[in-house]
C-alpha positions in Angstrom: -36.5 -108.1 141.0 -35.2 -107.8 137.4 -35.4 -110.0 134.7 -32.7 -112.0 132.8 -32.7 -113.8 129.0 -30.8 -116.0 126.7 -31.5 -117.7 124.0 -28.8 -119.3 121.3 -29.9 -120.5 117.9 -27.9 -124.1 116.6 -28.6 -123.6 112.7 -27.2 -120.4 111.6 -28.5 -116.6 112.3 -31.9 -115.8 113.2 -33.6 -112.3 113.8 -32.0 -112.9 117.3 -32.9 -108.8 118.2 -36.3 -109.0 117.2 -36.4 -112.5 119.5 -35.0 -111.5 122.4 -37.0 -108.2 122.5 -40.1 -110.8 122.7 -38.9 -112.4 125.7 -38.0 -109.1 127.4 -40.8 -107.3 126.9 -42.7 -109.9 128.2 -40.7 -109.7 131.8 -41.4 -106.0 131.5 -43.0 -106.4 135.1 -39.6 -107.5 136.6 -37.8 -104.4 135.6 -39.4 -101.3 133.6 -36.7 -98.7 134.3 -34.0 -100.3 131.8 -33.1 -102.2 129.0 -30.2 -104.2 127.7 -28.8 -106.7 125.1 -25.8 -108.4 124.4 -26.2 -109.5 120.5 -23.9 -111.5 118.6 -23.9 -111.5 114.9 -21.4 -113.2 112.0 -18.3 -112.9 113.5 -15.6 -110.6 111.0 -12.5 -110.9 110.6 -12.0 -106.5 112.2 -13.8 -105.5 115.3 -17.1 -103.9 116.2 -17.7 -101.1 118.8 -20.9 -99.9 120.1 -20.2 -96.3 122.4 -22.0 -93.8 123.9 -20.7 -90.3 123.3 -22.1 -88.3 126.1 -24.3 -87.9 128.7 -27.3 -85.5 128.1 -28.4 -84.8 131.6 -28.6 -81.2 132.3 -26.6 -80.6 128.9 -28.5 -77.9 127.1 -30.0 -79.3 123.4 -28.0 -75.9 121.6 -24.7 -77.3 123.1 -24.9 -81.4 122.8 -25.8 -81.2 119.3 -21.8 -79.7 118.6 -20.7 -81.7 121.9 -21.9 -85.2 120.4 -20.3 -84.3 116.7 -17.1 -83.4 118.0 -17.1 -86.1 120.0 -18.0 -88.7 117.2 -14.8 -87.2 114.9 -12.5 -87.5 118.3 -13.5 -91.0 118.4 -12.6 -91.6 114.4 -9.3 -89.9 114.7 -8.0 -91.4 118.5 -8.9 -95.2 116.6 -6.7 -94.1 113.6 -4.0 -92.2 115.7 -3.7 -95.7 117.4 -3.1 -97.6 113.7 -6.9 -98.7 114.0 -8.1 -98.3 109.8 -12.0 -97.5 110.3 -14.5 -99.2 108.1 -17.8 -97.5 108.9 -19.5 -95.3 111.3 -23.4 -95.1 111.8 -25.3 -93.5 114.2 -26.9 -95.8 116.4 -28.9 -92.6 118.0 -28.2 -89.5 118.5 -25.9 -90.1 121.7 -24.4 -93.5 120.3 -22.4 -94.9 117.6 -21.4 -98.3 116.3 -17.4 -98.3 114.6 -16.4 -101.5 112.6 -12.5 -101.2 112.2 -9.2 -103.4 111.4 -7.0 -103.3 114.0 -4.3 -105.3 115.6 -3.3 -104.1 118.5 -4.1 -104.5 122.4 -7.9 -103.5 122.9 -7.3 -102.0 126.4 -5.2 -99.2 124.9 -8.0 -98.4 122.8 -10.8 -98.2 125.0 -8.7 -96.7 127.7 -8.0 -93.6 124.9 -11.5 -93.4 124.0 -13.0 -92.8 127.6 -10.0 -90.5 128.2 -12.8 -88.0 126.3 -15.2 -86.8 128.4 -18.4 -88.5 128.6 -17.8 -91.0 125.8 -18.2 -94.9 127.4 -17.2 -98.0 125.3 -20.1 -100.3 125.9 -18.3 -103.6 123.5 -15.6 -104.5 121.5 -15.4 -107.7 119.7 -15.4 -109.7 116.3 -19.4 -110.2 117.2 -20.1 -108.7 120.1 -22.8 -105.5 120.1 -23.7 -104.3 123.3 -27.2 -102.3 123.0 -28.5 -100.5 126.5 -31.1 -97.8 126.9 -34.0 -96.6 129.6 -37.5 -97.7 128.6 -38.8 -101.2 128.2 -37.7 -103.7 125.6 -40.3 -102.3 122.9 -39.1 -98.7 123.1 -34.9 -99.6 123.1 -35.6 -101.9 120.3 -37.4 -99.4 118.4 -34.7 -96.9 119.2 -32.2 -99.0 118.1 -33.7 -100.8 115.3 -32.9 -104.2 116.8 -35.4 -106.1 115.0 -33.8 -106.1 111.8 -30.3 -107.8 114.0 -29.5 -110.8 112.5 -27.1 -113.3 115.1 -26.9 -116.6 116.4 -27.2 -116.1 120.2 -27.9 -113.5 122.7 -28.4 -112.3 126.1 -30.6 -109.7 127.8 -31.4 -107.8 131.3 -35.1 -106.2 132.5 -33.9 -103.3 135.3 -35.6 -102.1 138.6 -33.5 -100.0 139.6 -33.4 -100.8 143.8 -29.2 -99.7 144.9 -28.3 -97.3 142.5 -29.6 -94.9 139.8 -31.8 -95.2 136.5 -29.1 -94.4 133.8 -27.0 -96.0 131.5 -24.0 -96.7 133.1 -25.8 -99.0 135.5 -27.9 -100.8 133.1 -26.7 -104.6 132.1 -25.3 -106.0 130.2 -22.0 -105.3 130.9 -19.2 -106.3 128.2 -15.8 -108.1 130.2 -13.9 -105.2 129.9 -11.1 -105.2 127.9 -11.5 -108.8 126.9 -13.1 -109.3 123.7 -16.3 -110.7 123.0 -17.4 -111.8 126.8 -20.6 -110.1 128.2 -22.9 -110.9 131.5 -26.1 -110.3 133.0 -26.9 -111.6 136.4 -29.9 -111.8 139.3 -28.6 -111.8 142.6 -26.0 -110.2 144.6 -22.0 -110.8 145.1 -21.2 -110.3 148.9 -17.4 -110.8 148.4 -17.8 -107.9 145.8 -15.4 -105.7 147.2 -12.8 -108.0 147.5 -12.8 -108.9 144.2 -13.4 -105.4 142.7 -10.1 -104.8 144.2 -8.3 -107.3 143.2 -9.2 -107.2 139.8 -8.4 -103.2 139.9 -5.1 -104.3 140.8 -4.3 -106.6 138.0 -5.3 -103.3 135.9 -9.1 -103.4 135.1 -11.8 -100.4 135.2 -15.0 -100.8 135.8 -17.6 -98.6 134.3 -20.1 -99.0 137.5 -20.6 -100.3 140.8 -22.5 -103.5 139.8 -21.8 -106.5 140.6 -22.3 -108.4 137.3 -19.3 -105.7 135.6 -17.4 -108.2 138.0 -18.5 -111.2 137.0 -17.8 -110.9 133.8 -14.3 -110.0 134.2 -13.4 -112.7 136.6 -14.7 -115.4 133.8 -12.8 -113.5 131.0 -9.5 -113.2 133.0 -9.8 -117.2 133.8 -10.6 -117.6 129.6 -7.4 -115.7 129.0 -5.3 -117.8 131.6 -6.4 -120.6 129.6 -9.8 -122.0 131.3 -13.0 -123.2 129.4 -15.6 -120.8 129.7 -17.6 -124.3 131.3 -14.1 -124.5 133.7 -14.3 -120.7 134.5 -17.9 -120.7 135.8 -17.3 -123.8 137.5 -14.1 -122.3 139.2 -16.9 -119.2 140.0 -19.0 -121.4 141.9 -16.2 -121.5 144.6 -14.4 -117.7 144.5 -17.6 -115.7 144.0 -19.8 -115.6 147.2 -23.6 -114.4 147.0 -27.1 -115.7 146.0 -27.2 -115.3 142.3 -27.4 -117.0 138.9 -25.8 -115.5 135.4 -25.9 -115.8 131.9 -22.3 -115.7 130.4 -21.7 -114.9 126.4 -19.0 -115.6 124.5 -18.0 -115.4 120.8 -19.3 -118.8 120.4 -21.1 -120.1 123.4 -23.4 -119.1 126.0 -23.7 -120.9 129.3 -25.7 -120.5 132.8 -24.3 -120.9 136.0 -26.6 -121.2 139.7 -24.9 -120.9 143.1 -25.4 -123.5 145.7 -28.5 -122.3 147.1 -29.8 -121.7 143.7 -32.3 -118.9 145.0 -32.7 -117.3 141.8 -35.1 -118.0 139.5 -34.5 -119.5 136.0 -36.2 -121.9 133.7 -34.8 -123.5 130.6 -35.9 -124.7 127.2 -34.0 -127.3 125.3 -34.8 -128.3 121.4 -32.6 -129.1 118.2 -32.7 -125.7 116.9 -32.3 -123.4 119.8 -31.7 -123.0 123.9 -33.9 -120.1 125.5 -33.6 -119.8 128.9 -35.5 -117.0 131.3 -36.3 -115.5 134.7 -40.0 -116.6 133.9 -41.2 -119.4 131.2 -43.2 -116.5 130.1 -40.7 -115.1 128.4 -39.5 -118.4 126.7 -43.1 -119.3 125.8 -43.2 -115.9 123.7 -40.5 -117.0 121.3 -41.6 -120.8 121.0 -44.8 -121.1 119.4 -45.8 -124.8 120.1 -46.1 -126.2 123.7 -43.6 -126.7 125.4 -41.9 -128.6 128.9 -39.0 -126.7 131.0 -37.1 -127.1 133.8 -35.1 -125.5 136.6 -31.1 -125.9 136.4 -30.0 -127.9 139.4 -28.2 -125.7 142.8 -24.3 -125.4 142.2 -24.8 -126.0 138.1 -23.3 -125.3 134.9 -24.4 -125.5 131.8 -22.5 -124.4 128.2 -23.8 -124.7 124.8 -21.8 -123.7 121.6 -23.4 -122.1 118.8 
């Protein structure tokens, strides 16, 4: 089932959280067990990093209190042992925080000595890039989070029944194109050449937090990006190498674009104006952002379609 969303804004930042919380919320029948958004805002000239610090499951409350604040000053002094020089550090809840830092070196060495501490998870790392995933519908992570008040200029987001695997965080999408900066998917459908390219990918020396098939996807465009492809050539060149019935939503620092396999079996509907792109498993969720009446249509089988911000 599930439920995926995008929407990209042409004339400068919007309330792009509270936005794509409407359009979520209202697929809230395609997948209630989780939540998740991929938000971009201003791009800086440091990085952001949105990371979960531990798992609470069977954790008694007496003990994560001092597990989650040791691990936060871990976190602060691995990023500066590395040269990183940290900005700020808020809480985005009790089990995750958001780090804005100046750094210039290689972002794999960072997140790799991060997650070397025990139940803390880099969910993003980029200029613009935040990364936001919870369990509850759109309404409560929002809340949580206090995503209405995010300002950005394009977006992405995921509505979870969990079917394969378990309701928790690490399976809930987005997933951020580990260790590439700013690149982030969400995806309906299913991969069936998924363990062939899990392993090759682990072989040119990439992780992967889950088992889910979209973690791939959004690796394989990133590694194309860095060799020098278009994010429009990359999911193009996906249409070919990636077998399955699916369709995905691909973010980048400055561009979102949709991509449809050949048999185009998934579901998605697209809305086209001036001022913004919103596109959606359902037009339900488009129609709650757009307030006038409005026309869509279905991307073609075997498209691709990019738009920059």
């Amino acid at each position: 089932m599930c439920g995926i969303a995008g929407l990209i804004y042409r004339d400068g930042p919007r309330p792009i959280g509270r936005d794509l919380t409407l359009m979520l919320q209202s697929m809230k029948h395609r997948g209630p067990d989780s939540t998740g958004y991929a938000l971009y805002g201003p791009p800086g000239d440091g990085y952001v990093m949105r990371a979960t610090l531990a798992d609470g499951n069977g954790v008694p409350h007496f003990e994560l209190h001092d597990m989650l604040q040791r691990h936060r000053a871990e976190v602060q002094r691995r990023l500066r042992s590395l040269g990183a020089r940290v900005e700020d550090v808020s809480d985005a809840t009790e089990y995750a925080i958001t780090v804005k830092f100046a750094y210039d070196g290689d972002l794999k060495t960072i997140a790799d000595y991060l997650e070397d501490i025990r139940g803390v998870e880099v969910l993003s790392l980029g200029h613009s890039l935040e990364i936001v995933k919870d369990l509850g519908d759109a309404e409560s992570v929002a809340a949580g989070y206090g995503l209405d008040a995010f300002q950005g200029s394009h977006a992405i987001g995921h509505v979870r029944m969990a079917t394969e695997s378990d309701v928790d965080i690490a399976n809930a999408h987005p997933y951020w194109a580990y260790p590439f900066s700013d690149v982030a998917v969400v995806h309906n459908g299913q991969l069936t050449n998924y363990f062939e390219w899990r392993r090759r990918l682990e072989r040119a020396g990439h992780r992967f937090q889950s088992e889910c098939d979209s973690e791939i996807i959004a690796v394989y465009l990133a590694e194309r990006m860095t060799g020098g492809d278009t994010l429009e050539a990359a999911m193009r060149r996906s249409l070919d190498e990636l077998d399955g019935v699916f369709t995905y939503i691909c973010v980048t620092e400055d561009a979102l674009g949709v991509a449809k396999d050949e048999l185009a079996a998934k579901p998605l509907v697209l809305y086209e104006a001036d001022d913004l792109v919103a596109l959606a498993s359902e037009e339900i969720a488009i129609r709650a952002v757009v307030g006038h009446e409005i026309d869509t249509y279905d991307p073609d089988e075997g498209e691709v379609m990019v738009w920059a911000r």
